[in-house]
Wavefront OBJ file of the C-alpha trace (Angstrom):
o trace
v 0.000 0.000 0.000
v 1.294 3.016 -0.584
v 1.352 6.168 2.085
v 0.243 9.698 0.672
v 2.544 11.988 0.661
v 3.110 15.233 3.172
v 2.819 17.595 0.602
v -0.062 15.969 -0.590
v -1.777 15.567 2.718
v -1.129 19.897 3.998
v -2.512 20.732 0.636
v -5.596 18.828 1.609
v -5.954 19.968 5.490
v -5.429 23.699 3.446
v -8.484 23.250 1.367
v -10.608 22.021 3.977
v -9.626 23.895 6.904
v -10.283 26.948 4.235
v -13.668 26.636 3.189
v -14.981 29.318 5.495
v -12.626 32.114 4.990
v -14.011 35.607 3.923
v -12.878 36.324 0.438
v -14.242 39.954 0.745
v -13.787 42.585 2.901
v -16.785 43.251 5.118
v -17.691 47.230 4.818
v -19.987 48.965 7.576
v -22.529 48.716 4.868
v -22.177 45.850 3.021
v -24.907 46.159 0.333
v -24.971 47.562 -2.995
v -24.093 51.206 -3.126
v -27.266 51.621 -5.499
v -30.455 49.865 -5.886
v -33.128 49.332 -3.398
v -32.083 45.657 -1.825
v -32.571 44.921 1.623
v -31.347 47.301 3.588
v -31.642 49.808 1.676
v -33.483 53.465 1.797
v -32.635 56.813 3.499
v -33.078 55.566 6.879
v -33.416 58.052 9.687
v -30.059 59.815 9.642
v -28.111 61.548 12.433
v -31.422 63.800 13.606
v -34.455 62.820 15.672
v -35.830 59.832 15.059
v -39.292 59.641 12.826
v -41.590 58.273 16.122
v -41.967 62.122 17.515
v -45.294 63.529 17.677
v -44.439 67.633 17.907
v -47.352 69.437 18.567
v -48.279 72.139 15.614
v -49.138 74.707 17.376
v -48.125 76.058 20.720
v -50.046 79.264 21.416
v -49.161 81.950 24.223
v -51.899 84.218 25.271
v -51.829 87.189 27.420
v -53.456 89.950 27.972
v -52.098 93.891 27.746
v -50.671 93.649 31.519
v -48.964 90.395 30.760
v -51.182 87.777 32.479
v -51.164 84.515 30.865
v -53.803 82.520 30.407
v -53.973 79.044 31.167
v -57.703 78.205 31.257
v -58.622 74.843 29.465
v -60.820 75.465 26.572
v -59.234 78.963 25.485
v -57.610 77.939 22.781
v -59.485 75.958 19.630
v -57.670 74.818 16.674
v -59.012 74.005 13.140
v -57.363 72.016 10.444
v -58.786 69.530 7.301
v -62.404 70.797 8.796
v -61.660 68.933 12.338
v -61.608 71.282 15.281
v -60.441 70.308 18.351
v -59.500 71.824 21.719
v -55.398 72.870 22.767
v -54.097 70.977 25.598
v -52.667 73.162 28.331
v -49.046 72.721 28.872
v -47.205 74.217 32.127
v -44.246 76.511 31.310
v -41.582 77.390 34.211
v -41.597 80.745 34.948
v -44.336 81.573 32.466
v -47.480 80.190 32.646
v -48.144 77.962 29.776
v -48.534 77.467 26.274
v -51.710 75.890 24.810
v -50.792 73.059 22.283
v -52.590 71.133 19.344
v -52.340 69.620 16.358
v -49.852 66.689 17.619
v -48.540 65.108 14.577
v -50.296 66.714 11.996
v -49.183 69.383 9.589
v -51.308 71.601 7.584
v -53.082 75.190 7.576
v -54.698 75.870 11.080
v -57.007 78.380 11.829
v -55.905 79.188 15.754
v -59.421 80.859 17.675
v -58.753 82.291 21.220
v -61.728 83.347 23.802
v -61.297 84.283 26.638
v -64.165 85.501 29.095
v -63.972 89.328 28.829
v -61.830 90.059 26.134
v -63.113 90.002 22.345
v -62.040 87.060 20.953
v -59.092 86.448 18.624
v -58.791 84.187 15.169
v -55.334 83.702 13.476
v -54.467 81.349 10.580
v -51.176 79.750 10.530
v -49.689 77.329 7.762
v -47.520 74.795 9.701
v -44.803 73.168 7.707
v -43.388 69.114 8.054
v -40.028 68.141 8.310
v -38.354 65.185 6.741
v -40.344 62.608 8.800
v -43.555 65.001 7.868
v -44.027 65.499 11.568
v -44.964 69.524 11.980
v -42.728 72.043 13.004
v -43.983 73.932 15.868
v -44.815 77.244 15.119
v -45.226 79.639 18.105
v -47.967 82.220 18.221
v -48.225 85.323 21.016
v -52.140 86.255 20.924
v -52.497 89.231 22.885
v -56.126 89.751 23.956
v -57.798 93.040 24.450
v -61.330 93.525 25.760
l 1 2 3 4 5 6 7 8 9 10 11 12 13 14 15 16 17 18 19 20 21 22 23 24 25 26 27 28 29 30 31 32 33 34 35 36 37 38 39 40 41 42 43 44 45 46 47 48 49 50 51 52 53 54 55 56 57 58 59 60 61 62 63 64 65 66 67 68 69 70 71 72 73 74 75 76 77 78 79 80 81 82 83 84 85 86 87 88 89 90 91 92 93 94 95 96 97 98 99 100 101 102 103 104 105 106 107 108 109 110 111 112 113 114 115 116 117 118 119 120 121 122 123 124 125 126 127 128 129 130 131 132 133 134 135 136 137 138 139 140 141 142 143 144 145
């Protein structure tokens, strides 16, 4: 019988004991740098994630003297024909801001009442960002009776 030779027998342990080398380099994105494969798309980037839900408006009212008003039920918003009460959101050192519109985008028409002042009405386009979340806008309603 005859006995295989070394050479023989490292070239064989060298193609088994290589079957699962990497022949390519592994990138920190290793798909296809165009197409839409798996994994693809613009992804959320270095900025906020896309799960926020900003509020549209954030409304500050006050009257000549600079009293703010925080009642519940001041502040009405109107946009795509819903209307809808702002929420009434504590501020440090200044009252509060009255908030609506969480999510949405779009043209809002702001109305303010407040008992013994004549009553305010604004309209206010609010713009998305990239995740077409809405990017606050800020209004100052001064009321006057």
């Amino acid at each position: 019988m005859r006995r295989p030779s070394v050479a023989l027998l490292v070239a064989l342990l060298a193609v088994v004991g290589c079957r699962n080398t990497i022949v390519e380099d592994v990138r920190v994105d290793a798909g296809p740098d165009v197409g839409e494969g798996e994994g693809e798309g613009e992804g959320e980037g270095e900025g906020e994630p896309c799960d926020a839900n900003p509020p549209a408006v954030s409304v500050r009212v006050a009257d000549g003297d600079g009293f703010v008003y925080c009642e519940a039920g001041t502040v009405a918003l109107t946009v795509n024909g819903t209307r809808s009460v702002a929420d009434v959101v504590p501020v440090e050192d200044d009252g509060c801001r009255h908030q609506g519109g969480f999510g949405v985008p779009g043209s809002y028409t702001v109305d303010v009442t407040v008992a013994g002042f004549a009553p305010e009405q604004s309209v206010v386009d609010v713009p998305a960002d990239a995740c077409n979340d809405p990017i606050t806008t800020t209004l100052q309603v001064l009321v006057a009776p």
